[in-house]
N, C-alpha and C positions, 0 to 999 in steps of 0.2 A: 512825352509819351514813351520813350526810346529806356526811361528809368525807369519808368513805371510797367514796361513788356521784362526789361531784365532780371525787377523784385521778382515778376513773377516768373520769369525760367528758374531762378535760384529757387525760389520756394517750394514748385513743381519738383526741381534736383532734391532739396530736403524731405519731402514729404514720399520722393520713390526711394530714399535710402533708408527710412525710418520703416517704411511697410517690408523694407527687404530684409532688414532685420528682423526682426517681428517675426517675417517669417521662418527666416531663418530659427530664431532661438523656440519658435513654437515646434517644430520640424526637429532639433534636439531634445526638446522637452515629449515628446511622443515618442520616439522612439524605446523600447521596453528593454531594458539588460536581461540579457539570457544568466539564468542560473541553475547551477549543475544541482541534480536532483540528489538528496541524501543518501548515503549507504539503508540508514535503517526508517525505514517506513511506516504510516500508520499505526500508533502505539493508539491501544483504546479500543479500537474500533469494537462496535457493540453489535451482538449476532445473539437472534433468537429472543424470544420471550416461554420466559419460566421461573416459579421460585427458586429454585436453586441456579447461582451463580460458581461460577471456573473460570479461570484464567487458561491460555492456549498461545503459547509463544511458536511460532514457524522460522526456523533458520533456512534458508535457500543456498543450494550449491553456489552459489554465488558471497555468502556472506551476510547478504542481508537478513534483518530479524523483523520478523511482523509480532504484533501484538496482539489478543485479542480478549474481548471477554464475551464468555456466553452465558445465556438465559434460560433455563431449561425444566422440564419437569420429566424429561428422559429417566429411565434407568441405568443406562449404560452410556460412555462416552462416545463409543461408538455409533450411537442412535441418535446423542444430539449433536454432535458432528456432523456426520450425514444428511440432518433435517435441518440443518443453516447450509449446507453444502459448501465443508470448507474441506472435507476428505471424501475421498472416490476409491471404490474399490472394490473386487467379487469376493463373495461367500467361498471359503475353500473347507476342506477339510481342520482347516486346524484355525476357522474363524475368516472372519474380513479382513483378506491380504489388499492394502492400502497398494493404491496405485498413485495417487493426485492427491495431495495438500496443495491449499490456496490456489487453485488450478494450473498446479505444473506438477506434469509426470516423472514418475524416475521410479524406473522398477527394476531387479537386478537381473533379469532377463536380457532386457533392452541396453544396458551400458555400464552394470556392475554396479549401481548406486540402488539405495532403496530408504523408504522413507524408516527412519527409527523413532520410535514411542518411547518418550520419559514422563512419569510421574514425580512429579517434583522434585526433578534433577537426578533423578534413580534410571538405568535403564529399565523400563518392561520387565515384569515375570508373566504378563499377561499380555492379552489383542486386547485392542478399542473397545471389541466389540461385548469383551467378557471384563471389563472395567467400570465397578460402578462408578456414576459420576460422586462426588464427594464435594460437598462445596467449600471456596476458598484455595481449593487445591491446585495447583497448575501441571498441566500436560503438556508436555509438548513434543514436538518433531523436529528433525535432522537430517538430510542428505547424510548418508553415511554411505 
């Protein structure tokens, strides 16, 4: 009887070391690695429905470059801009003085930075808002 109580402590000892691991390696296996999030963000990303398509690259003081393409049947870039709301800004005298790309502010009022408008890598002779849209073409903004 004395063999047969001791099989079974030994096997009760194997069977609490095998669940202890088990648990153990389940307990590593769940656990999730943190990973640092890219410089450049959402390339693609799709805004707006309309025949005519644009491309819209957004540089952030920061460095980061967002991506974008829009869908439109707008007249001007400033109007289909606006009506995906990826730029924020008042009617002034001399057009729509952009305050907000991709909703961060920067106006030169406020800390000397101000958003800049390129047409296909050109600076601006023009606003948004007197810019027809043009399909194929890319605009974009800059922290300057």
């Amino acid at each position: 009887m004395k063999k047969q109580f001791k099989a079974h402590s030994i096997l009760s000892c194997l069977v609490l070391i095998l669940l202890s691991a088990a648990m153990a390696l389940s307990v590593i296996a769940c656990k999730k690695e943190e990973v640092e999030a890219p410089q450049v963000s959402d390339t693609g990303e799709v805004l707006g429905v309309g025949q005519t398509q644009f491309a819209v690259e957004v540089t952030h003081l920061d460095g980061t470059v967002k991506s974008f393409t829009v869908n439109t049947d707008k007249k001007t870039v400033g109007e289909a801009l606006t009506e995906v709301g990826l730029i924020e800004g008042e009617d002034s005298q001399y057009g729509l003085m952009i305050s907000a790309v991709d909703g961060k502010t920067h106006t030169y009022e406020d800390g000397g930075k101000y958003w800049a408008f390129y047409i296909n890598g050109e600076y601006a002779m023009s606003g948004v808002d007197s810019t027809d849209v043009t399909a194929g073409a890319t605009y974009s903004f800059k922290v300057e």
